[in-house]
N, C-alpha and C positions, 0 to 999 in steps of 0.2 A: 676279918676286918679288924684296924687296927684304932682303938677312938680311944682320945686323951678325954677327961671329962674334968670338969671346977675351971677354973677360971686360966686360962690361958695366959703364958708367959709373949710378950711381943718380945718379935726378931728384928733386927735390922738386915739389911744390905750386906754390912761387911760377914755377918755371920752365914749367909747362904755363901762367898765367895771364898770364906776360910776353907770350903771344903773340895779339897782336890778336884773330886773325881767329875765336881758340879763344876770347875772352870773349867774342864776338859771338854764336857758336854754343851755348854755355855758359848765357850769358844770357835769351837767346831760348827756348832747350828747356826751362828752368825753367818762364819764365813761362809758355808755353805748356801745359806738363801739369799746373800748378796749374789753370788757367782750364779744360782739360778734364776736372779731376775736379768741379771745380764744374755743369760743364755734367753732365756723368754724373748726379749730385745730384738737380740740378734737374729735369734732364729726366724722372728716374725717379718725383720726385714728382708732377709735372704730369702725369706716365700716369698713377700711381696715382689720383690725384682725379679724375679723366676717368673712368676706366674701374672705379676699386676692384677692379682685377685684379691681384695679387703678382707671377703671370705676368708679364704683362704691363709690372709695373714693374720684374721683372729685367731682362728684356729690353730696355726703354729704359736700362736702367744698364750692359748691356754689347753694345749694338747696334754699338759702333765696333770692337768686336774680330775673329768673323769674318768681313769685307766684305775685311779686310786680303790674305786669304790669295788671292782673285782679284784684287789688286790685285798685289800681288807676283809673281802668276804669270803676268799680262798685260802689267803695265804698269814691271814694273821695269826694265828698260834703257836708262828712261829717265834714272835713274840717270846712264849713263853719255854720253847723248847730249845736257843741255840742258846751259846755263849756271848755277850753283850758286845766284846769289843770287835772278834770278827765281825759279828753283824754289822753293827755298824759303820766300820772303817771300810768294810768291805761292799757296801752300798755307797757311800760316798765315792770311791775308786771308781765303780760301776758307773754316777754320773758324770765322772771325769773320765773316764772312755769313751761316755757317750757323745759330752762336747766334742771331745777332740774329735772323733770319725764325724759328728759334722761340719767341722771346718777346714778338717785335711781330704776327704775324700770326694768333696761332690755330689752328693747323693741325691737322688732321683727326692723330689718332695715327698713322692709316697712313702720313700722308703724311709725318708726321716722324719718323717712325722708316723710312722710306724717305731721306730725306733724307742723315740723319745717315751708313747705311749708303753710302751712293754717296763722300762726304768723306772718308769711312773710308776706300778704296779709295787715295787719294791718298799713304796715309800713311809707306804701304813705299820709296813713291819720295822724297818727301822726305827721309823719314829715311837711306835710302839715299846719298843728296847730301851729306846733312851729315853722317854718320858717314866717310862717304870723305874727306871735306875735313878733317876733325878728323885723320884719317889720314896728311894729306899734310902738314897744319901743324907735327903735331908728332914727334919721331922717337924711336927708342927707347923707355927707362923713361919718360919725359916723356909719350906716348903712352898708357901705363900707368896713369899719374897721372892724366893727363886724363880718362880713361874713368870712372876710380874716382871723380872730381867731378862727373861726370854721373850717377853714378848713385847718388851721397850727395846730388846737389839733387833727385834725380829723386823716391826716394824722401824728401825734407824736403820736397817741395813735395805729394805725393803726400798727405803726414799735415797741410797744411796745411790743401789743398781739402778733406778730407774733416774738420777739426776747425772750421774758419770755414765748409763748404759747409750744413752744417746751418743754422748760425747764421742763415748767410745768405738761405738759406731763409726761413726763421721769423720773421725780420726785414722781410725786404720782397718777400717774396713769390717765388714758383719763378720766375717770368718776369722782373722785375728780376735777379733772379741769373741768370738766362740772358744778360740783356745787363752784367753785371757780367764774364761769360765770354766774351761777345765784345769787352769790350773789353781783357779780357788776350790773349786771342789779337791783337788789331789793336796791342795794344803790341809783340808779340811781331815782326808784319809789319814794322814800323816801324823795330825795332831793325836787324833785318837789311837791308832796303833800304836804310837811311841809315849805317850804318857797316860793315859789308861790303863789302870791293872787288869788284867786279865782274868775276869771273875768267872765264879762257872754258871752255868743258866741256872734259873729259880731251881728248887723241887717240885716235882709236879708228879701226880698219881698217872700211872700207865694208861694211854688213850688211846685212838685208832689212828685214821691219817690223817693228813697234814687237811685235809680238806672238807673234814667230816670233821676232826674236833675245830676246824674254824668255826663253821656253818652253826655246830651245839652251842659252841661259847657267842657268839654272837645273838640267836635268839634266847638264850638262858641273860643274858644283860640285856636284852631289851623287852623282856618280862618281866622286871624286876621294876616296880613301879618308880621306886624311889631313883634307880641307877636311867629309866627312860626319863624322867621328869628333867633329870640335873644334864644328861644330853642333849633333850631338846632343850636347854637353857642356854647349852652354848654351842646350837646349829641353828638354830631359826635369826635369833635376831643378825646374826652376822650375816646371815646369808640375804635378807631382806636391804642389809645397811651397803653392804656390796653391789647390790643391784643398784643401788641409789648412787653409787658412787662409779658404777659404769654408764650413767648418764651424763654425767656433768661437765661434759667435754658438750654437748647438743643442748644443756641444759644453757650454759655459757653463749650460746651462740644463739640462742633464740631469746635471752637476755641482751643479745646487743654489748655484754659486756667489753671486749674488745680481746686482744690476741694476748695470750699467758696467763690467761684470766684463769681459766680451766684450771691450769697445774698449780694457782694461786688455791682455787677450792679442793682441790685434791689434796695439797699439804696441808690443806687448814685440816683435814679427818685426821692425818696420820698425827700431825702435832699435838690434836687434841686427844691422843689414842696415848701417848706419851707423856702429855700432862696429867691425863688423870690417873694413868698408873701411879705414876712420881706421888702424887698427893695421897691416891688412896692408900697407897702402902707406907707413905712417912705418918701420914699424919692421922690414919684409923686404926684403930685395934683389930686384935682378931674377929671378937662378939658383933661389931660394927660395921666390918666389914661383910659381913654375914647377914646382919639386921638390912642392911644399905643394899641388900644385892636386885632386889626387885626396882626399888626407887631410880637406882641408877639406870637398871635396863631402861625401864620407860624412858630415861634421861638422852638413853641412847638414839629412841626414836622422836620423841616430842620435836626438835629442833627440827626437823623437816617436813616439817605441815607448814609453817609459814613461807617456804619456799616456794610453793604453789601462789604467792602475792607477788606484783611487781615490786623486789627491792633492790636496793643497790649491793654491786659486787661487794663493797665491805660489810655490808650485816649478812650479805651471803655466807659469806667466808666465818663472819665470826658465827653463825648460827652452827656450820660443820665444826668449828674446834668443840663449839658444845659439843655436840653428837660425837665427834673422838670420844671427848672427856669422859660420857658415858660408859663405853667399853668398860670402863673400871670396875664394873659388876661381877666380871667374870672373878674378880680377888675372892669376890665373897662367893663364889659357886667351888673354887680348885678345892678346900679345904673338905666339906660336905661330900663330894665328888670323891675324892682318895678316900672317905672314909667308907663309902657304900662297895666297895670293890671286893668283889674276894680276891684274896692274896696269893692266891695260884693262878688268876686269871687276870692279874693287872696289867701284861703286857699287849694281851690282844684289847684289852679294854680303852688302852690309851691308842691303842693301832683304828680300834672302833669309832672314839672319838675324833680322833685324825680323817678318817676316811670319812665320815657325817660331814665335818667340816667344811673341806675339802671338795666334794660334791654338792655341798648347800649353796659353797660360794658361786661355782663353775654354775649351776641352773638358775641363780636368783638374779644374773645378769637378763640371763637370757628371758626368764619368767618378766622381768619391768620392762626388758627391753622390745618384748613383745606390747605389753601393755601401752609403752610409748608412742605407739602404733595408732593407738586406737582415743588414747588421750592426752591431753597437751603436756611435756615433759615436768611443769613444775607441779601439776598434778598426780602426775605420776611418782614423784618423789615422797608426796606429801602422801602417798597411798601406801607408799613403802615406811613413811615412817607410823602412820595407823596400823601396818599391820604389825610392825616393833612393839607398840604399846598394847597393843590388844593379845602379842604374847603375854607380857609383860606382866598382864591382868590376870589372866586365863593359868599361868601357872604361879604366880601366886601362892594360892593355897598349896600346892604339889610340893614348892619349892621350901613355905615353912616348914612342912611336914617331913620335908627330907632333910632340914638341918634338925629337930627334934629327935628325931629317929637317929641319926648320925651318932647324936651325943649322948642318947641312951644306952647306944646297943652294950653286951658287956665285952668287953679290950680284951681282946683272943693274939697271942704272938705264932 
């Protein structure tokens, strides 16, 4: 583990961007998850017209979610065993063949949503590769900043594909946009093969397979109290605020609000996911950001308890940019989080992290949307944001205790 201790120097923006290898990574991840929500789009349309099943077209809209969770538990070590830039380049490649075969070939529904699932799989490792690397390029608050830019393009490119993913649709058809999606992912390929250095993978002490030192590194990090506390920090509440946010289309609608109201409340989360980055990383410090990280979670949930009251769509809406806003937590969790890692295991740890994620989102729909079932949908929101703050509370003490510990340990290269 690597810990700076005394009083920490602030980064800005342009100094996470000076560094090559982070716009390479930076650049790539954008493109790549706008051209996957398009493909999401499309693909869920092209099931619905097939089959005129809703089922069935959820399910092609988030078939890439849990395939991840046996990818990360099989396949993450690899993380730490191949060379960065193949892996990478050559997983983005992978989902731009996958586009393309489904909208040049036709394929039986089962087969492409078979398809997609299996690509899925790869994702934890990749990601795990390039969040390590993002890791090693940049140090300190810089590190901090960088993450905070990844996930203000992640979420801007997020609100693109799904505001042009329509369009695009309806324009030229679900399968053109399918190959409009592969070729943002094959830009994506491109970018990292040809201007990424070609590094060599970490060091790493001799292990067994690819699937037994996954299985070790994965329960050895989630034994580890300090590295379990700072995961569930940043898999519970997103995946509680995600449930909440796959209501608000019925939510909308049993408010009477009227038609675009929904995707009205659905930019108010991401916009406020975007503001509070922007704020938290210009205008808090490192120590601050770290102090603030609990406050803000709660900040994250509180705003949707009053949801549950008859209001009108504009304090709807501004209530969700609060709740964005909140996300800003996570600023003060990245820093504490890299430092609890061992250094020969930070690739399948960020693959581990991804794969939590990723799985917390994909069930927490489904966990409110059962709930919605059984109770009135603004209640049900308002129970999703209770359960945000009662994490909030509950680790707490876990969460101080892991930035203390972070800052003590002694600084090993």
């Amino acid at each position: 583990m690597t810990v700076t201790t005394g009083k920490e120097r602030r980064a800005g923006y342009r100094e996470a961007l000076a560094e090559q290898r982070f716009r390479v990574l930076f650049g790539s991840r954008t493109l790549a998850i706008a051209a996957d929500t398009l493909r999401m789009i499309a693909l869920s349309v092209l099931v619905y017209g097939h089959t005129g099943s809703p089922l069935l077209a959820a399910i092609a809209y988030g078939i890439g979610f849990l395939p991840q969770l046996a990818g990360g538990a099989l396949l993450g070590s690899l993380a730490d065993r191949l060379r960065p830039r193949p892996l990478i380049w050559g997983a983005y490649a992978l989902e731009a063949a996958a586009a393309a075969a489904l909208g040049l070939l036709g394929m039986p529904v089962a087969a492409a949503l078979t398809l997609v699932a299996v690509v899925a799989c790869a994702t934890p490792v990749f990601a795990g590769a390039s969040n390590r690397l993002v890791a090693e390029v940049l140090d300190g608050d810089a590190y901090v900043l960088g993450r905070s830019l990844m996930t203000m393009a992640s979420a801007a490119a997020q609100l693109l594909g799904l505001a042009f993913g329509g369009i695009a649709v309806a324009a030229v058809g679900a399968r053109h946009a399918l190959l409009a999606a592969a070729a943002g992912h094959l830009a994506a390929a491109l970018l990292v093969r040809l201007r990424l250095p070609d590094l060599p993978p970490p060091p790493r002490a001799a292990g067994g397979s690819v699937v037994g030192d996954s299985w070790a590194g994965n329960l050895r990090l989630l034994r580890d109290p300090v590295v379990r506390a700072l995961l569930l920090a940043q898999w519970l509440p997103p995946a509680f605020v995600a449930g909440a946010e796959s209501l608000l289309v019925p939510y909308a609608g049993t408010r009477g609000y009227g038609d675009g109201v929904a995707a009205l409340l659905l930019g108010g989360s991401a916009a406020g996911m975007l503001l509070g980055n922007l704020a938290g990383a210009r205008l808090l410090g490192p120590a601050a950001r770290e102090r603030l990280a609990v406050p803000l979670m709660a900040t994250f949930g509180l705003p949707l308890l009053p949801l549950a009251l008859p209001l009108p769509a504009a304090a709807a809406a501004a209530l969700l940019v609060l709740c964005g806003c909140g996300f800003a937590y996570e600023l003060g969790i990245q820093r504490p989080f890299v430092d609890a890692l061992p250094e020969e295991g930070r690739g399948q740890a960020f693959g581990l992290l991804s794969t939590g994620l990723m799985t917390a989102q994909g069930v927490g729909p489904v966990l409110l949307g059962g709930l919605a079932e059984v109770l009135p949908v603004g209640e049900t929101l308002a129970c999703a944001g209770t359960a945000t703050l009662v994490t909030a509370l509950l680790l707490r003490r876990p969460l101080h205790q892991a930035r203390l510990t972070t800052r003590t340990l002694p600084a090993t290269t």
